[in-house]
C-alpha distance (Angstrom), angle and dihedral (degrees) to the residues before:
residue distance angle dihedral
X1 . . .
X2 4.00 . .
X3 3.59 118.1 .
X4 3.84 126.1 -142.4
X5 3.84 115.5 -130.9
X6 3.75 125.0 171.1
X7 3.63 92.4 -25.3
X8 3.92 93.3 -43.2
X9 3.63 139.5 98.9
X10 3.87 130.9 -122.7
X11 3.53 116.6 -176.1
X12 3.71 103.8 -165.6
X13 4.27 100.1 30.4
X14 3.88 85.3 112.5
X15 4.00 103.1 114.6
X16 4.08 88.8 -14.3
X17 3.85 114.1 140.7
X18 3.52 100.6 151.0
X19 3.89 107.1 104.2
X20 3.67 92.5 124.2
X21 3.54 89.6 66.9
X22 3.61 97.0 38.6
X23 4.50 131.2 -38.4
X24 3.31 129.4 -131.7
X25 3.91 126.5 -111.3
X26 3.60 123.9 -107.9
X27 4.37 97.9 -118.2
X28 3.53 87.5 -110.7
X29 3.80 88.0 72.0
X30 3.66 94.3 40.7
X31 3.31 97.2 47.4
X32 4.04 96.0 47.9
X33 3.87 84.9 49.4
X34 3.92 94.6 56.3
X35 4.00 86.7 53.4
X36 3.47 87.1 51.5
X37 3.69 92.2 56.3
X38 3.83 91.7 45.1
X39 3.77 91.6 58.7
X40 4.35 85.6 48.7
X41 3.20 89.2 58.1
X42 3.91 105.6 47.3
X43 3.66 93.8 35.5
X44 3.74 102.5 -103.6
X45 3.74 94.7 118.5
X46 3.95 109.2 136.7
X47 3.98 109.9 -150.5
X48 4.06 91.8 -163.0
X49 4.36 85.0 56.1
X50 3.50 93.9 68.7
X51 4.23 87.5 64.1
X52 4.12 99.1 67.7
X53 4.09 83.3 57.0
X54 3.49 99.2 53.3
X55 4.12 92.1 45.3
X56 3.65 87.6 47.7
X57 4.09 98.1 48.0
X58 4.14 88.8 48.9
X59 3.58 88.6 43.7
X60 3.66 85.4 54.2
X61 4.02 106.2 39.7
X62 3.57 80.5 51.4
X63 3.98 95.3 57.4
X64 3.71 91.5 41.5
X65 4.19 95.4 53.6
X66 3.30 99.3 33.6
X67 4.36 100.2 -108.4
X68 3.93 138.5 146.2
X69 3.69 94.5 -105.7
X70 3.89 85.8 -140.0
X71 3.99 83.2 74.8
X72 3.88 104.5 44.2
X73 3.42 116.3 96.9
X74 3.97 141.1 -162.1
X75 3.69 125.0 -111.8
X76 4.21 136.1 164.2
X77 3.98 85.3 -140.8
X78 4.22 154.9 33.0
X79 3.36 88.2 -136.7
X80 4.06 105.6 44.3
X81 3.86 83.9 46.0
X82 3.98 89.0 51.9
X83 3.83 90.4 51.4
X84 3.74 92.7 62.2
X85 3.72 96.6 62.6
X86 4.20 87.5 31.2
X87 4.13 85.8 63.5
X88 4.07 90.7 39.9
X89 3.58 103.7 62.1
X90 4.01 120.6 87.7
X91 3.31 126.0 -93.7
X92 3.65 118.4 -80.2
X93 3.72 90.1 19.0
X94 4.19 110.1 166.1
X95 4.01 115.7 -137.7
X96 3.61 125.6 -172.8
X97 3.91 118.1 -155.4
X98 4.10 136.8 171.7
X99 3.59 114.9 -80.8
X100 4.18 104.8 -106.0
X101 3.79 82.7 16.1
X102 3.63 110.3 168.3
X103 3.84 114.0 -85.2
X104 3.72 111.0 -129.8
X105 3.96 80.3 57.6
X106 4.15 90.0 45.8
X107 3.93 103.2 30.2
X108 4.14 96.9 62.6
X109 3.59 87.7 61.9
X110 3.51 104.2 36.4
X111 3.78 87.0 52.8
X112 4.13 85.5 64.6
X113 3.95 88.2 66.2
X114 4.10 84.9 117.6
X115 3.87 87.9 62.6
X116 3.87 90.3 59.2
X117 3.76 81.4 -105.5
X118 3.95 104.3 150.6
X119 3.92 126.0 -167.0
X120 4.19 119.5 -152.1
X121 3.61 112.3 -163.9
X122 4.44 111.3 -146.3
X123 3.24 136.9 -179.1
X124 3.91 131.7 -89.4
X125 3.97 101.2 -87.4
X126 4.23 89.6 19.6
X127 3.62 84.9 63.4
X128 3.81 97.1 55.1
X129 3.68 94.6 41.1
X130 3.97 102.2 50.7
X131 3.75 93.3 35.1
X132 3.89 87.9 109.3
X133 3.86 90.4 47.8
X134 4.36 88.1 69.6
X135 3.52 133.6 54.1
X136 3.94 96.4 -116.6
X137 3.89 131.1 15.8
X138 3.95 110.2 -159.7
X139 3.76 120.8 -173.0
X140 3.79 156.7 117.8
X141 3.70 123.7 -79.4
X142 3.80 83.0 -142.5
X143 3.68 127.9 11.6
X144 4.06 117.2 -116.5
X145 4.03 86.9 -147.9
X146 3.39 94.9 61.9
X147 3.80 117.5 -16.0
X148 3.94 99.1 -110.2
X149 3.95 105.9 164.3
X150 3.20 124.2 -136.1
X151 3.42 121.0 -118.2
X152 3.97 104.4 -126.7
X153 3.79 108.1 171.9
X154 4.43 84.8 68.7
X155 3.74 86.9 43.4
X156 3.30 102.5 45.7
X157 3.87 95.1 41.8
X158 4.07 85.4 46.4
X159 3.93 98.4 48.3
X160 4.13 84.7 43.8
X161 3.87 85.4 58.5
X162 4.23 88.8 66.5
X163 3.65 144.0 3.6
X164 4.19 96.1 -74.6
X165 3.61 108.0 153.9
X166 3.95 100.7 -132.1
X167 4.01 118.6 -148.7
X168 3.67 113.2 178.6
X169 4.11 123.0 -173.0
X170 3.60 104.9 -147.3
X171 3.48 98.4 -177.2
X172 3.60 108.6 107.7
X173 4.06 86.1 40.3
X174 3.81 105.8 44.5
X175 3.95 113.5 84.7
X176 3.85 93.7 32.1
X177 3.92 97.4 34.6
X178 3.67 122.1 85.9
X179 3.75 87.6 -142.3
X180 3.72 139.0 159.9
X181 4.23 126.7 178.3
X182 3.61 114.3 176.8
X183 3.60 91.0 144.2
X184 3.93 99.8 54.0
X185 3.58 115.0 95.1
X186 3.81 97.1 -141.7
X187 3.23 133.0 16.3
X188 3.88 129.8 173.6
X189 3.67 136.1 -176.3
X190 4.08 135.3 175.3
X191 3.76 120.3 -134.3
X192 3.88 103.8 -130.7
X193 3.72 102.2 74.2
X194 3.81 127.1 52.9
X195 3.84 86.9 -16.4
X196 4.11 85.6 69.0
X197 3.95 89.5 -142.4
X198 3.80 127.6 127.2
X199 4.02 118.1 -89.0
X200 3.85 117.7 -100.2
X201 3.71 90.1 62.9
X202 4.00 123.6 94.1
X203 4.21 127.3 149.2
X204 3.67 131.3 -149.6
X205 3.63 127.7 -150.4
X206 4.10 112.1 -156.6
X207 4.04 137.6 -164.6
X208 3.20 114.2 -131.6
X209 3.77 102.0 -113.3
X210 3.78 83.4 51.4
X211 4.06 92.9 50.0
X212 3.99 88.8 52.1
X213 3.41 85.7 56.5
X214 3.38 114.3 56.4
X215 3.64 125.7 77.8
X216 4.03 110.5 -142.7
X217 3.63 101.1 -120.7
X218 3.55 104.0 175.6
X219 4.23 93.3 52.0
X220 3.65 114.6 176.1
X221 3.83 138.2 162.6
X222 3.88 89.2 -92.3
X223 4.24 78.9 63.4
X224 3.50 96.8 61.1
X225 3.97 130.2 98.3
X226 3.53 85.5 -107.1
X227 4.25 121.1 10.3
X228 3.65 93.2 -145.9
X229 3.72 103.6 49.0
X230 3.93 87.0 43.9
X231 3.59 103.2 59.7
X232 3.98 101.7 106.1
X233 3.52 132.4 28.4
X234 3.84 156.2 -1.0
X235 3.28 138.7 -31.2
X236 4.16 92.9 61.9
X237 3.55 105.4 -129.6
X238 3.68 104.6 -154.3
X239 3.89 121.0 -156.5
X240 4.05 101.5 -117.5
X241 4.02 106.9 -129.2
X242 3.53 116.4 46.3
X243 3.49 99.4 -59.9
X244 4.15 83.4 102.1
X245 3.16 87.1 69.9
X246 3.83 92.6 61.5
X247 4.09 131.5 127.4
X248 3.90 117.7 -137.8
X249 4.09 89.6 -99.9
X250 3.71 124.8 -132.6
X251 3.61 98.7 -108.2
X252 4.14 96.4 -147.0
X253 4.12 93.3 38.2
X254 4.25 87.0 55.2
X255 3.18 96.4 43.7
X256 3.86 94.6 51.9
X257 4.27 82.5 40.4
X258 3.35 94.5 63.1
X259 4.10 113.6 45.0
X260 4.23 78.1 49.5
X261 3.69 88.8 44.5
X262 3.61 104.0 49.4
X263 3.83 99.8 35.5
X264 4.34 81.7 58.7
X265 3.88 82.2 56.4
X266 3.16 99.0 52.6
X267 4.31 96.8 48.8
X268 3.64 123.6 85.3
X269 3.78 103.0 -89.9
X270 3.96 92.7 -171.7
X271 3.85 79.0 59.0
X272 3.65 99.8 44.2
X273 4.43 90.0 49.6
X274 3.44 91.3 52.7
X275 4.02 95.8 51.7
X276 3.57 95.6 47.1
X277 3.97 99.7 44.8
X278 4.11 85.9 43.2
X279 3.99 83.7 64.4
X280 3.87 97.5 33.8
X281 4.05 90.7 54.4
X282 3.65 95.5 41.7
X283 3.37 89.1 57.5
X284 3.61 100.4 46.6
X285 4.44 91.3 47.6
X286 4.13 73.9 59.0
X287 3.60 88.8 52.4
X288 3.87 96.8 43.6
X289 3.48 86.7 -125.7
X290 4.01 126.2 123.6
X291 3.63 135.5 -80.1
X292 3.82 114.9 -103.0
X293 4.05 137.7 174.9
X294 3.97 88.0 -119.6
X295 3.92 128.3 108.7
X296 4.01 81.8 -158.6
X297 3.81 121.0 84.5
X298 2.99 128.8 -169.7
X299 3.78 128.2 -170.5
X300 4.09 144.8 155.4
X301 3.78 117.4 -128.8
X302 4.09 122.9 154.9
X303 3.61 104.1 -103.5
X304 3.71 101.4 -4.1
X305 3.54 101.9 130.7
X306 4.01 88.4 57.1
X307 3.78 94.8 39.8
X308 4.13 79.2 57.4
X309 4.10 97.9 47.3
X310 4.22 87.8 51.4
X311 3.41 88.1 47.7
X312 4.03 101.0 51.2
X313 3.27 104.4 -110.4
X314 3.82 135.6 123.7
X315 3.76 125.8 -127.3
X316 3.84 137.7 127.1
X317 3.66 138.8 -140.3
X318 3.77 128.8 -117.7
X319 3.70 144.7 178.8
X320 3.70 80.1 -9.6
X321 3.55 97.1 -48.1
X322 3.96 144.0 105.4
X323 3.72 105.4 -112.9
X324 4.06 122.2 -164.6
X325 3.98 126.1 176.9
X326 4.23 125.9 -158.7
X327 3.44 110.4 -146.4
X328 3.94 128.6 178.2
X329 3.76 89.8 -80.1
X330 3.67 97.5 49.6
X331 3.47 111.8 108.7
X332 4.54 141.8 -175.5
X333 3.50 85.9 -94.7
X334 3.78 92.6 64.1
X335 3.99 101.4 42.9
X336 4.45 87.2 41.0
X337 4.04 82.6 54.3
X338 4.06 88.6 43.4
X339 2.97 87.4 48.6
X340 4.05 103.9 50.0
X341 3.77 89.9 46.3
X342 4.25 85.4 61.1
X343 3.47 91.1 48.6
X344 3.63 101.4 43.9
C-alpha cells in the first residue's frame, strides 16, 4: 500500500528504515523512470532529453547547499568526486579526518600517500577544533555508521581561522537536514539516499580557489561549452563554470536524480528536520539513550536486527550495530512496530 508524504507517494515506506543505505523514490520518480525504460527499449530514446535533468538537478543541489550553481558539478559517485580534489592538492598536503570516517571520504586521500600526502584520523570534537591546524579537513556532515553530526559552527569558525581546505560529505545529512554551506569549499553528495534518486548520480559544490585548482581529469563531451559541438577533436573546449568538471552522466540514474531532487527543493526543509528528529528522539528516550540532532540511530541490542527482519521491517547493521534512518515518509506506525518487535 502507497503512502502519502508531503504531497508524494512511496509505495514501499511501510516498515522501511533503511535510507542510510539507500531511500525510496516518491512514485512520481519511479514511474517517470519506467517510461524511460519503455522508450529504451522501442527505440524512442532521445539523447538531447537527458540535458533538461541534469540542469535541473545542479540547479537544485545548488539551492539545497547553499552554492553558485556556476560551481556545482555532476558526478556518478562520492568517491570519484572526492578523487578530484584528492589529486588537486600539493604535495605533502596534511588532512585530518574522523576516526572510522566513512571511506569513499578517507580512501581518495589516503590513496595520495606517494605524494607525501598524509591523512590523521581525530576524534569527533578534535576534528572540529584542529581543523585550522592542517592543510585540508575531509569529512561527513553526519556519519553513515552511526549518524554523529558534526558540529559545524567550531569547524567552520576554526577552518576560517587559516587556509584548511574544507570537504564536507553531505550525504547522510542532506534530505533530512535543514542545512546550508556556503562557506565549505567542497561539498559532495550521492543521489540514492535521503536525496530519493537512483545511484550513479552524486554533485559537487566548489570554492573558487578550489575550482582553479583542479584539473578535470575525467573530460568528456558533457564537459565542454557546448556537448554537441565538442564531440571530436582538439583544441579542448572546456565549459567555463564547473561544468568542466563534469562526468559523462548515466542518462536513466539523472533523470530519476532530478524529479527526486528538485521536488526535495521545493518542500519545507524546516518541516521535514523537525519530523524526522521527532521520530529519531522518541525512539532513542525508548532506548534510554540520549537526544541527538541525527535522523540516524544507531544502537546495540542482542538479536535486534533479527527481531526486526521477522517483524517486516528494514534496517541494517554497522560497525557492529543496528542502524535505522527517519525520513519524511517515516511515520508512528513504523517506530510503534520498531518498537514492538524490541520488546517482544
Amino acid at each position: 500500500m502507497a503512502r502519502d508524504a508531503f504531497g508524494a507517494q512511496f509505495v514501499g515506506a511501510d516498515g522501511f528504515l533503511d535510507t542510510p543505505t539507500f531511500g525510496l523514490p516518491p512514485r512520481f520518480t519511479a514511474d517517470a523512470l519506467r517510461d524511460c525504460m519503455r522508450s529504451w527499449e522501442e527505440g524512442r530514446l532521445q539523447v538531447g532529453a537527458f540535458d533538461e535533468p541534469i540542469r535541473a538537478s545542479r540547479a537544485a543541489y545548488a539551492s539545497l547547499i547553499g552554492a553558485d550553481e556556476s560551481r556545482v558539478a555532476l558526478g556518478t559517485s562520492v568517491s570519484s568526486s572526492i578523487g578530484l580534489v584528492a589529486a588537486a592538492i600539493p604535495d605533502g598536503s596534511r588532512v585530518a579526518t574522523l576516526r572510522g570516517e566513512f571511506a569513499s571520504v578517507a580512501f581518495p586521500f589516503a590513496a595520495q600517500a606517494g605524494r607525501g600526502v598524509t591523512v590523521t584520523e581525530l576524534a569527533p570534537g578534535q576534528f572540529e577544533e584542529a581543523a585550522g591546524d592542517f592543510d585540508v579537513a575531509a569529512a561527513s556532515l553526519a556519519q553513515s555508521a552511526d549518524g554523529a553530526v558534526l558540529d559545524v559552527e567550531t569547524l567552520r569558525r576554526s577552518a576560517a581561522e587559516s587556509a584548511t581546505i574544507t570537504v564536507l560529505d553531505v550525504s547522510q545529512a542532506l534530505g533530512w537536514k535543514n542545512v546550508t554551506l556556503p562557506w565549505t569549499d567542497v561539498t559532495v553528495a550521492a543521489s540514492y539516499k535521503w536525496l530519493l534518486g537512483p545511484r550513479g548520480v552524486s554533485w559537487m559544490s566548489l570554492s573558487q580557489r578550489v575550482f582553479d585548482a583542479l584539473v578535470p581529469h575525467a573530460a568528456s563531451p558533457y564537459a565542454g561549452a557546448d556537448m554537441w559541438s565538442s564531440l571530436y577533436g582538439l583544441p579542448m573546449r572546456l565549459a567555463d563554470d564547473a561544468r568542466r568538471f563534469d562526468a559523462s552522466p548515466a542518462w536513466f540514474s539523472v533523470a530519476g536524480a532530478a524529479l527526486s531532487l528538485t521536488w526535495l527543493a521545493s518542500l519545507d526543509r524546516a518541516a521535514i528536520e523537525t519530523h524526522t528528529l521527532a521520530l529519531a528522539n522518541h525512539l532513542r528516550a525508548e532506548l534510554r539513550l540520549a537526544a541527538s540532532e541525527s535522523a540516524i540511530v544507531s544502537f546495540s541490542a542482542d538479536h535486534a536486527a533479527d527481531a526486526l527482519r521477522k517483524a517486516g521491517i528494514r534496517a541494517s547493521v554497522r560497525a557492529g550495530a543496528t542502524r535505522v534512518g527517519f525520513h519524511l515518509y517515516n511515520t508512528d506506525e513504523d517506530l510503534d512496530r520498531l518498537l514492538d518487535a524490541l520488546r517482544r
